[in-house]
MARSE-88340 format. One record per residue (C-alpha): residue number from 1; residue in three letters; x, y, z. Coordinates in Angstrom, 2 decimals, decimal comma. Each point is the difference from the previous one (the first is absolute). Layout:
BEGIN
+-------+-------+---------+---------+---------+
: lokol : tormi :    east :   north :      up :
+-------+-------+---------+---------+---------+
:   NUM :   Ala :       X :       Y :       Z :
...
+-------+-------+---------+---------+---------+
This chain:
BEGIN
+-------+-------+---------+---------+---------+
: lokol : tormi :    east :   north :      up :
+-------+-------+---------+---------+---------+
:     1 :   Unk :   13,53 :   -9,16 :  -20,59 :
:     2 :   Unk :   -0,14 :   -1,31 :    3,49 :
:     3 :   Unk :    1,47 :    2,68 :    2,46 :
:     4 :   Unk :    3,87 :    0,58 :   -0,73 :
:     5 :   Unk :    2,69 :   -1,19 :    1,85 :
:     6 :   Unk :    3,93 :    0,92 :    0,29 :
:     7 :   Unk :    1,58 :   -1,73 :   -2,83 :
:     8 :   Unk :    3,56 :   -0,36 :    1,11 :
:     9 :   Unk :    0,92 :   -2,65 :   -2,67 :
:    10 :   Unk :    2,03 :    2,51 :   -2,35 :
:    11 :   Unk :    2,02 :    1,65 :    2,93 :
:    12 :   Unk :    1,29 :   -3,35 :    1,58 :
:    13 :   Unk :    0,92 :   -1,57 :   -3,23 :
:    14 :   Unk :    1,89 :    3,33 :   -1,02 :
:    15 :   Unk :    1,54 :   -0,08 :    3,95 :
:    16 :   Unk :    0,67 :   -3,88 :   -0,76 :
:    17 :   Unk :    2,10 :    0,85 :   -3,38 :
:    18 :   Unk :    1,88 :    2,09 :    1,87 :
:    19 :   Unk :    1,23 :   -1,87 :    3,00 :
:    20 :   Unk :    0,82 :   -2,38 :   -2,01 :
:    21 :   Unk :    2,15 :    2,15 :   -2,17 :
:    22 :   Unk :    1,68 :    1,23 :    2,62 :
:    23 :   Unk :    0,97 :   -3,44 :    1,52 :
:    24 :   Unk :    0,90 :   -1,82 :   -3,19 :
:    25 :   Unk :    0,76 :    2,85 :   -2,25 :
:    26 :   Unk :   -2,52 :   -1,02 :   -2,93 :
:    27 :   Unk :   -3,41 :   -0,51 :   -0,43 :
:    28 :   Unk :   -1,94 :   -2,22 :    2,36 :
:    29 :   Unk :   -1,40 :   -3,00 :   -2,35 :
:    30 :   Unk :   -3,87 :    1,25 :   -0,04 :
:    31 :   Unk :   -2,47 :   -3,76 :    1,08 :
:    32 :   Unk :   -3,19 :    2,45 :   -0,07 :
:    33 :   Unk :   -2,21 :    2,23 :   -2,30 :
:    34 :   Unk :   -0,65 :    3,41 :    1,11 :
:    35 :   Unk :   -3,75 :    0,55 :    0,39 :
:    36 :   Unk :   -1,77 :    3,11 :   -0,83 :
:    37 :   Unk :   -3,53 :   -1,05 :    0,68 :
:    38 :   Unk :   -2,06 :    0,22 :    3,52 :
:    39 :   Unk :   -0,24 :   -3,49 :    0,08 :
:    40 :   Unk :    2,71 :   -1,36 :   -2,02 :
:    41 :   Unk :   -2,72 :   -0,25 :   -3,39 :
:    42 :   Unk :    2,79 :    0,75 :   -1,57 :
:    43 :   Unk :    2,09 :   -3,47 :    0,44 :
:    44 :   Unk :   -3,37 :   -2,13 :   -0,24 :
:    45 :   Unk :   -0,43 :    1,73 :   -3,62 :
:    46 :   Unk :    4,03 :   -0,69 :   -0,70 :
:    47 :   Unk :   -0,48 :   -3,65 :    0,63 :
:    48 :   Unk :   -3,18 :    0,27 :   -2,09 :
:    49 :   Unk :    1,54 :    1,30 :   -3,11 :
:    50 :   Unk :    3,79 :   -1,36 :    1,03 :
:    51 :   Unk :    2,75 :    1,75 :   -1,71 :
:    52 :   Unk :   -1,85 :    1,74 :   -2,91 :
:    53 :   Unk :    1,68 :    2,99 :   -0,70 :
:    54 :   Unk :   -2,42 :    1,77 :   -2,48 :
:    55 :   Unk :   -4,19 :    0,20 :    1,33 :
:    56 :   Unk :   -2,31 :    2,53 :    0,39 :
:    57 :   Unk :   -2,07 :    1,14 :    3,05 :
:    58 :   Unk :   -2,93 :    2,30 :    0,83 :
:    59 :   Unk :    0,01 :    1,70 :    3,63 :
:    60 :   Unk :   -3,59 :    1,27 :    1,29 :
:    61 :   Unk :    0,80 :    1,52 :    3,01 :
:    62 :   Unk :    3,58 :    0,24 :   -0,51 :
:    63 :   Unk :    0,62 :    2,57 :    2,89 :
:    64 :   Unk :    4,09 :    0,56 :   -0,18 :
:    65 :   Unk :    2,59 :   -1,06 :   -2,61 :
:    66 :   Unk :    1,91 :   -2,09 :    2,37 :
:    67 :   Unk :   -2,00 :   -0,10 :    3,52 :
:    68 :   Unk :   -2,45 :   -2,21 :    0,31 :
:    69 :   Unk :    0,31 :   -1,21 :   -3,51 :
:    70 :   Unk :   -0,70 :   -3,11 :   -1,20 :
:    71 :   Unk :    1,53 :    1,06 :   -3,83 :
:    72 :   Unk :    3,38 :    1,33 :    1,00 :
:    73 :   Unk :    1,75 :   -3,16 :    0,24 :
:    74 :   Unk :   -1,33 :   -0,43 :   -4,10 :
:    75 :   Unk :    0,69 :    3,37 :   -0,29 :
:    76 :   Unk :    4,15 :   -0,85 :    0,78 :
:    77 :   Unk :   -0,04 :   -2,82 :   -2,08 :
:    78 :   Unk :   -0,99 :    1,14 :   -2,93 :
:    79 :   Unk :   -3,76 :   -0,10 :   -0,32 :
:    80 :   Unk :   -2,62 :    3,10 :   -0,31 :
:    81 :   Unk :   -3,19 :    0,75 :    0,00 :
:    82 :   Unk :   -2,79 :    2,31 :    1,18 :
:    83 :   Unk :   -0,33 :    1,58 :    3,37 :
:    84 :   Unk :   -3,44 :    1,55 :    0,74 :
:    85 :   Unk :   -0,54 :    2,57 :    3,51 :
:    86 :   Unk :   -2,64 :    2,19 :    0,64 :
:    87 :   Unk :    2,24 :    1,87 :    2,32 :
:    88 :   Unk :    0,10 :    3,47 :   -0,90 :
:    89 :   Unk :    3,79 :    1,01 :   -1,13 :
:    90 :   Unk :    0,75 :   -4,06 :    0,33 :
:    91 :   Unk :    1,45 :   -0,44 :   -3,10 :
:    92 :   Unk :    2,68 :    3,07 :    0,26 :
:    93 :   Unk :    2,36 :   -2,57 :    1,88 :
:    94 :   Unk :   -0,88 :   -2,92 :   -2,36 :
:    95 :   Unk :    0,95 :    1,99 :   -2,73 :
:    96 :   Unk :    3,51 :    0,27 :    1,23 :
:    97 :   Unk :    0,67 :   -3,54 :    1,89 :
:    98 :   Unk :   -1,99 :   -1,74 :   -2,69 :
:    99 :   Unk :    0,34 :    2,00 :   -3,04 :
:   100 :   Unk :   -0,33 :   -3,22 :   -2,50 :
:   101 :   Unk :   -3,85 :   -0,78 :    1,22 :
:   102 :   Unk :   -2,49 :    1,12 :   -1,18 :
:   103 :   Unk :   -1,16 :    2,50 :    3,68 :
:   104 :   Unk :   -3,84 :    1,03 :   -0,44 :
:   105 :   Unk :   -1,37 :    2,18 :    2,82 :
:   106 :   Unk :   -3,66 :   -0,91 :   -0,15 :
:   107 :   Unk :   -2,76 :   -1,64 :    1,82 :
:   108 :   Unk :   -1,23 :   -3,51 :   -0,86 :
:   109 :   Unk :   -3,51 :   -0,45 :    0,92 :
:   110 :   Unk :   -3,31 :   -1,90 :   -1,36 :
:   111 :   Unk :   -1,37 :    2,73 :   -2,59 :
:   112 :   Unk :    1,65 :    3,56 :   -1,38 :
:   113 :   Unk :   -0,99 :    2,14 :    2,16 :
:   114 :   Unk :    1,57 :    2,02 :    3,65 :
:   115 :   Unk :    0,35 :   -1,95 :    3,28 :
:   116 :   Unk :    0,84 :    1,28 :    3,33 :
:   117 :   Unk :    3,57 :   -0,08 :    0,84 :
:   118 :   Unk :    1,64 :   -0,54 :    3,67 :
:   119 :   Unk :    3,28 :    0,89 :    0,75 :
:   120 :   Unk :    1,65 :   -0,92 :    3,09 :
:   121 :   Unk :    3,29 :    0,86 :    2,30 :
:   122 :   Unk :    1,40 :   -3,21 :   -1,14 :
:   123 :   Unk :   -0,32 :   -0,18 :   -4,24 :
:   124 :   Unk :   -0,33 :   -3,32 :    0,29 :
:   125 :   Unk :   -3,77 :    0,04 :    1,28 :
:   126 :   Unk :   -0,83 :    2,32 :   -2,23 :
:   127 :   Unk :   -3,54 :   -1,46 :   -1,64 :
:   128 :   Unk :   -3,48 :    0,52 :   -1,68 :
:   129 :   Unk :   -2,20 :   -2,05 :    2,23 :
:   130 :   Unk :   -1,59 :    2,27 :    2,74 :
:   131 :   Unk :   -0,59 :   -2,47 :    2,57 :
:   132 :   Unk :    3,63 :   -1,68 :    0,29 :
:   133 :   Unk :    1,21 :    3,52 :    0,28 :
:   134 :   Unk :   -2,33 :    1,50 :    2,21 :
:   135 :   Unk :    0,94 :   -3,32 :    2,03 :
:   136 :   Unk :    3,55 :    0,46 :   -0,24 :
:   137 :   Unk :   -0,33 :    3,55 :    0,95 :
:   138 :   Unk :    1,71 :    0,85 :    3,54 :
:   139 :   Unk :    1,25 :   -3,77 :    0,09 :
:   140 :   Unk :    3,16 :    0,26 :    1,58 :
:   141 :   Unk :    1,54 :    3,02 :   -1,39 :
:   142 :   Unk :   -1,99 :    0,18 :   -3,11 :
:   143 :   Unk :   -1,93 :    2,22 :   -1,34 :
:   144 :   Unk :   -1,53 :    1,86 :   -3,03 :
:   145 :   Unk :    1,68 :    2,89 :   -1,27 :
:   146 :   Unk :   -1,92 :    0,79 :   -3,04 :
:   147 :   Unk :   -3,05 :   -0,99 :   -1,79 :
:   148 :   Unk :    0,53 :    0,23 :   -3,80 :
:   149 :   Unk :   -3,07 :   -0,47 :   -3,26 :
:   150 :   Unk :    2,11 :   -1,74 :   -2,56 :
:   151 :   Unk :   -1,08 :   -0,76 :   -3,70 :
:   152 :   Unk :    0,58 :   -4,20 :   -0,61 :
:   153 :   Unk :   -1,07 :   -2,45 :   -2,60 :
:   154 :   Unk :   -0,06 :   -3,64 :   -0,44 :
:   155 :   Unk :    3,34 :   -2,33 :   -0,02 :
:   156 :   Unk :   -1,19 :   -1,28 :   -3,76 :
:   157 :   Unk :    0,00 :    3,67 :   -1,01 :
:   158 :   Unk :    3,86 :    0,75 :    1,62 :
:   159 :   Unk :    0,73 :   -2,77 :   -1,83 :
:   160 :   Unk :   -1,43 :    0,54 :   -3,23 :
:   161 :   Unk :    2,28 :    3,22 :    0,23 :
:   162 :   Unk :    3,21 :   -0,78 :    1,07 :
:   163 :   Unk :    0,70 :   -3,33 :   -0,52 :
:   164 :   Unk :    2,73 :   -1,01 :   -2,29 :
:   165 :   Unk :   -0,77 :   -1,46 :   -3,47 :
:   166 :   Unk :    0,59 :   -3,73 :    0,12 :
:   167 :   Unk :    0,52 :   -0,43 :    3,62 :
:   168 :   Unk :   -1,83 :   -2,44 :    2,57 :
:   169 :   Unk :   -0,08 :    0,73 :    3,71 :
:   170 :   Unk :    1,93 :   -2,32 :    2,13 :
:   171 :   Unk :   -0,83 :    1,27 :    3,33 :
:   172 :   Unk :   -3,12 :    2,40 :    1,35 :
:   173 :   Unk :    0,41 :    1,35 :    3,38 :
:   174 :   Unk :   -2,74 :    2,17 :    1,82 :
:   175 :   Unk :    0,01 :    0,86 :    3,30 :
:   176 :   Unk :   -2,24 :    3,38 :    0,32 :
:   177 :   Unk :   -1,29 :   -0,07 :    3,61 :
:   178 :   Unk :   -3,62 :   -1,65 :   -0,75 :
:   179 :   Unk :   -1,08 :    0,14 :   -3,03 :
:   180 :   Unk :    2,19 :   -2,62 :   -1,80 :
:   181 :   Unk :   -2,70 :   -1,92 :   -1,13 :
:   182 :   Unk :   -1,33 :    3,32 :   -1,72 :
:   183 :   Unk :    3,16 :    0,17 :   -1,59 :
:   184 :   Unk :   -0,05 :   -3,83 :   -1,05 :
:   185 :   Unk :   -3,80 :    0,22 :   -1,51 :
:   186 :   Unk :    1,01 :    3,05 :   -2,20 :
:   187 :   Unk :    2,12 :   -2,27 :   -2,10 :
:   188 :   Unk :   -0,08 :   -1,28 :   -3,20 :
:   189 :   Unk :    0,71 :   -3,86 :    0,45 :
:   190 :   Unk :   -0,44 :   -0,62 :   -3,99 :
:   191 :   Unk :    2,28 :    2,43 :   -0,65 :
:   192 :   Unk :    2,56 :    0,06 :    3,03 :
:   193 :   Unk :    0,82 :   -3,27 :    1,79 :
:   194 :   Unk :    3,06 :    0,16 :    2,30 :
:   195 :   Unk :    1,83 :   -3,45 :    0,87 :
:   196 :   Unk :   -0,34 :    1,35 :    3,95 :
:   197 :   Unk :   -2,22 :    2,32 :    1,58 :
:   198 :   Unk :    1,29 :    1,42 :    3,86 :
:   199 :   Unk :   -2,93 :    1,59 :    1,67 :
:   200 :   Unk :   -0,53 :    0,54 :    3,52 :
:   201 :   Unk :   -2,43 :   -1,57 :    1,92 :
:   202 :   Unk :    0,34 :    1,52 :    3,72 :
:   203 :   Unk :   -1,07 :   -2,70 :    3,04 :
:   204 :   Unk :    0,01 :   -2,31 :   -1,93 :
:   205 :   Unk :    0,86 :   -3,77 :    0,77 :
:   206 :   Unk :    1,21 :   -3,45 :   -1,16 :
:   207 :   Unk :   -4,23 :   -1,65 :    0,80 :
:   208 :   Unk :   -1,12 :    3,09 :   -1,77 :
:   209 :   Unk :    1,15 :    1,53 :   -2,70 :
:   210 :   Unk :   -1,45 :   -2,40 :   -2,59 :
:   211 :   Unk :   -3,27 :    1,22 :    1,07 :
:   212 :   Unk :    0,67 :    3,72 :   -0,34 :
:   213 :   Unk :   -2,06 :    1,50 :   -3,20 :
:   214 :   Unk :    3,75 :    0,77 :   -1,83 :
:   215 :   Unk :    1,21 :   -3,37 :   -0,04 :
:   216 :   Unk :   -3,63 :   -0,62 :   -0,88 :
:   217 :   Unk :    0,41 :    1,99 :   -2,97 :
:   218 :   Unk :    3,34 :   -0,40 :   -0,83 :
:   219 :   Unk :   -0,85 :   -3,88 :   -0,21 :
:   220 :   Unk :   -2,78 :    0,69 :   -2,68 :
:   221 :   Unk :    3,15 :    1,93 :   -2,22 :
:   222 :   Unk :    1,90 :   -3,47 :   -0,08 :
:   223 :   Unk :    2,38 :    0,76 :    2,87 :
:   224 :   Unk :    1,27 :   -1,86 :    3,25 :
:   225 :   Unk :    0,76 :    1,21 :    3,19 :
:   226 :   Unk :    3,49 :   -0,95 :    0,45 :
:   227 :   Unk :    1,63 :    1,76 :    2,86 :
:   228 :   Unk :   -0,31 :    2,16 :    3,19 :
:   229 :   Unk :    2,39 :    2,64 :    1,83 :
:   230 :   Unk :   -2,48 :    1,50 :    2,94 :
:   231 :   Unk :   -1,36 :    2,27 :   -1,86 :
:   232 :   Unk :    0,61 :   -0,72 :   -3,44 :
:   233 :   Unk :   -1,62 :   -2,94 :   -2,08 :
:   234 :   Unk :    1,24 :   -1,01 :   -3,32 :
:   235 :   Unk :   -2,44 :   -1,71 :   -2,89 :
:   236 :   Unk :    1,94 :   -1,92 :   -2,99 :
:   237 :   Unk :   -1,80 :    0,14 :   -3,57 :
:   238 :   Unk :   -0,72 :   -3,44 :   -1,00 :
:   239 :   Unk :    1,90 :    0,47 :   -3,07 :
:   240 :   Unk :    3,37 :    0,66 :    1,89 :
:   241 :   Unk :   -0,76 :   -2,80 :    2,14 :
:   242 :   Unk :   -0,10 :   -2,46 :   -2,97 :
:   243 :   Unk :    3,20 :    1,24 :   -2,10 :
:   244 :   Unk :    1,74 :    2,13 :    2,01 :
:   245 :   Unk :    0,43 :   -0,43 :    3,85 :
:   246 :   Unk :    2,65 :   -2,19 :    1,09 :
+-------+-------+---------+---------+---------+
């Protein structure tokens, strides 16, 4: 996740509503859909997957039920699915706002074993990679507030576990602070194959993100890169491309 900004979205559509109200006495018509990702992921993956009311998602990374989130919109509509944060205590929230998901408080890394956790100021940074923390440390007003050892296991094996009998993924979105593509490798692509994969990809541009080693490898599992918010970079599975997309 690329350092967070103020995400005023919810308060001026809720300030909106209610000017309107007040001059008209009803309901402002609504010509917009409310956003609950950093950088609007959530509306690229809504014209992906158009009205379907019904999918399922898995969230690596998934941070806050509703800030930052790339599922809630899903979430409101109807769909579930499983959220995944290594975040001690993370999932005590999730389990009240999103009490129909499946909320797993766990690391996802390469092999079972314990990784090094960082927490930071801002929740949103938190992360295993050393290096982008120790970077981000004293940036601005960040810093690190605890370091953590965490047990974690491969995404195949959370899988495995938890997924729902006769259910295919429709979305997969990771964003854990530098080592996504750690997170992407420790899947099973015989066994789990989501229509769209979100993963971040930080400084990253339009001349080079077909060379970066995940699109590399994400092209040798039969899917597309297909879209770009500036952080965010979304790869289509060739199957959905050939019966399902629009």
């Amino acid at each position: 996740m690329n350092l967070p900004g103020h995400n005023k979205q919810s308060f001026l559509r809720r300030l909106y509503l209610r000017i309107n109200r007040l001059l008209f006495g009803a309901p402002a018509p609504t010509y917009f859909l409310e956003s609950y990702s950093q950088e609007g992921e959530d509306l690229v993956l809504n014209r992906l997957f158009g009205d379907k009311t019904a999918g399922f998602y898995v969230d690596v990374g998934a941070h806050h039920p509703k800030r930052f989130s790339n599922t809630f919109f899903f979430y409101q509509r109807g769909w579930r699915g499983i959220n995944i944060d290594a975040m001690p205590n993370s999932m005590t929230i999730f389990n009240q706002e999103r009490p129909f998901d499946i909320n797993l408080e766990i690391a996802i890394i390469g092999e079972q074993g314990l990784a090094t956790y960082y927490q930071f100021n801002e929740p949103a940074l938190n992360g295993f990679s050393e290096s982008i923390s120790l970077g981000r440390d004293g940036l601005r007003d960040y810093k690190i507030i605890n370091r953590t050892t965490i047990s974690g296991m491969p995404l195949s094996d959370v899988l495995d576990k938890n997924m729902p009998s006769n259910t295919s993924i429709d979305f997969l979105t990771i964003d854990v602070e530098g080592l996504d593509f750690d997170v992407l490798k420790s899947n099973d692509w015989n066994r789990f194959r989501p229509k769209v994969i979100l993963i971040e990809i930080l400084a990253s541009n339009l001349d080079s993100i077909l060379s970066d080693p995940i699109s590399t490898y994400l092209l040798d599992m039969d899917y597309r890169l297909y879209a770009k918010t500036l952080n965010t970079v979304f790869f289509v599975s060739d199957e959905f491309l050939a019966g399902e997309l629009c």
